[in-house]
Phi, psi and omega in degrees: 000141190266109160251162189209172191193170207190118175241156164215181207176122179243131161256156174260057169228180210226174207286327197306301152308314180279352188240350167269354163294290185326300193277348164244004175260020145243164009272171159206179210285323160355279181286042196294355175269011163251076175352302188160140196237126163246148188262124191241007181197119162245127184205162198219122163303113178307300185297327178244328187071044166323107148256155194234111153233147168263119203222140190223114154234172206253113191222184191275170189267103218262356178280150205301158158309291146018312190264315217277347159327312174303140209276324186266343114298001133324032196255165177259293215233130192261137174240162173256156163219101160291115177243130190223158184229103179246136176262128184261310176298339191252334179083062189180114187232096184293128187236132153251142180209129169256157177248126172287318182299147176071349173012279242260002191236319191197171199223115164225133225187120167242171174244158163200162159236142155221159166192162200302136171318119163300335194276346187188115195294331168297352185243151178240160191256151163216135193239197179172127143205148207262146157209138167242152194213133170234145202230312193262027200209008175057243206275328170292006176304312196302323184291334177277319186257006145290321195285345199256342150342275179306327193271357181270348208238001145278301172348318155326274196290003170277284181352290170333316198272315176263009145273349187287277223301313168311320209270335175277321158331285206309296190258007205107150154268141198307189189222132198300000000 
């Protein structure tokens, strides 16, 4: 079974701001389960000017002590692996991000975007949607792809909360 979730989100910031947010805001004191993030690959299309980066982040491992009785849920460390594509010129920056851990069990993989708001050039739209599928763990798929709901579709509203939070440190609160 596939499960999926879908955020959608207006920030009341101009785009520029929302993708140098996005993209500098782990780790912070905000997020302690995200270790630290490296960029293992940057590079910038000459002809559109495109740049595509690659960011492998580090994160603590969140399955309950209970699960982890499995053997194979046993890790200190979970890795992500972020691929973003920014159009600076189009205003619109395409994200794919996947979990490298556990391959071989389950699959969790969101798409995302953000880009300028048609409704107001100062605002940026973001969108997101997610799926986790567990596979490789037999009579224990559903309880593993309960848990990863639940911990995907907070992961959300955290993630969310702390770009709300970054961008009014930084910037103000926004203005209506």
């Amino acid at each position: 079974m596939v499960i999926t979730l879908e955020v959608r989100k207006l920030y009341k910031y101009p785009f520029e701001r929302v993708v140098e947010m996005h993209l500098n805001k782990y780790p912070c004191p905000l997020e302690k389960h995200i270790r630290g993030i490296k960029t293992v690959e940057e590079k910038t299309d000459c002809k559109s000017g495109i740049i595509y980066r690659r960011k492998i982040a580090i994160c603590n491992n969140v399955v309950p002590k209970i699960l982890r009785k499995i053997n194979i849920l046993n890790v200190n460390d979970i890795y992500m692996e972020e691929e973003s594509w920014l159009d600076m010129k189009q205003k619109i920056m395409n994200i794919k991000s996947r979990c490298l851990t556990w391959t071989q069990y389950a699959s969790l993989n969101e798409v995302s975007f953000f880009k300028e708001s048609g409704e107001n050039p100062d605002w940026t739209e973001f969108y997101q949607q997610g799926s986790v599928a567990v596979t490789g763990v037999g009579k224990l798929n559903r309880l593993f792809e309960v848990f990863a709901q639940s911990f995907f579709s907070n992961g959300i509203k955290k993630s969310l909360h702390i770009m709300e939070t970054i961008l009014e440190e930084r910037f103000g609160r926004p203005l209506s």
